[in-house]
C-alpha positions in Angstrom: -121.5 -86.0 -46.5 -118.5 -86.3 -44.2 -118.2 -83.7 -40.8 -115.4 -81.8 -41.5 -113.5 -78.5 -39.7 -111.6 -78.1 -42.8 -111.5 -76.3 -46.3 -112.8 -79.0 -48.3 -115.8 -81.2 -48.6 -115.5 -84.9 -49.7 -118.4 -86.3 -51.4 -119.2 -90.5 -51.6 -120.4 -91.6 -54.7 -122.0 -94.9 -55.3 -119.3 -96.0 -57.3 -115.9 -95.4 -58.4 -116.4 -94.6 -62.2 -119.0 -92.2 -60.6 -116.0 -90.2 -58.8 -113.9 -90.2 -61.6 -116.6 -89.0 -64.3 -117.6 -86.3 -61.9 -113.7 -85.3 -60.9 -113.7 -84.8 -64.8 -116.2 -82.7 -65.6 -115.5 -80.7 -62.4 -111.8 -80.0 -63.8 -113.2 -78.7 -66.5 -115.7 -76.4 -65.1 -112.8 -75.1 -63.2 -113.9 -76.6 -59.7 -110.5 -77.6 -57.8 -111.5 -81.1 -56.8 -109.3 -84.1 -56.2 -109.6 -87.6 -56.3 -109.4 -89.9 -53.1 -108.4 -93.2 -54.4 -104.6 -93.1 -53.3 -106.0 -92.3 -50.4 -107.7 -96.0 -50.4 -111.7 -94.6 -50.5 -112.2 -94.6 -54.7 -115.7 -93.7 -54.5 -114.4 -90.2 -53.3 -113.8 -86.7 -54.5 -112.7 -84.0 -52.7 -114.2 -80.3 -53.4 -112.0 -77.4 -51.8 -114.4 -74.5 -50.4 -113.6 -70.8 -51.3 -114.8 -67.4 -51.5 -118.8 -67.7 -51.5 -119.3 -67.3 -55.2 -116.6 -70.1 -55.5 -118.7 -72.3 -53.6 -121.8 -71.2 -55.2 -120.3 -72.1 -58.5 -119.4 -75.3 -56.9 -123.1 -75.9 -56.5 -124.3 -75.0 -59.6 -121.8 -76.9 -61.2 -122.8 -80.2 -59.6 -126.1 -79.4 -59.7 -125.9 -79.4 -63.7 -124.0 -83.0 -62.8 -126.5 -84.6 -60.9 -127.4 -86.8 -63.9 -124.1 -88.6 -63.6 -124.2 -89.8 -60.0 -127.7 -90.9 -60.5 
């Protein structure tokens, strides 16, 4: 994981079909995420934090999508 001050945390996949796979599914779950590859780093995603139960949702969520980044 990246340091950050802000509302978001950016995660580095191995790959870049990882991030995109993973930005998917995410969307679907509703988990605002956003892809970093205009941004030159294609491996990326970007998760914005929330309320607590948004975050925690965030968790489970990924946690159910572990499989994919494995």
């Amino acid at each position: 994981m990246i340091p950050s001050d802000a509302n978001f945390v950016m995660l580095v996949l191995a790959r870049a079909e990882q991030a995109a796979q993973l930005t998917r599914e995410l969307l679907v779950q509703g988990i605002i995420v956003r892809p970093l590859g205009s941004f030159g780093l294609p491996n990326c995603i970007r998760v914005s934090t929330g309320t607590d139960e948004d975050n925690q949702r965030s968790v489970e969520a990924m946690s159910k999508l572990a499989a994919l980044v494995s």
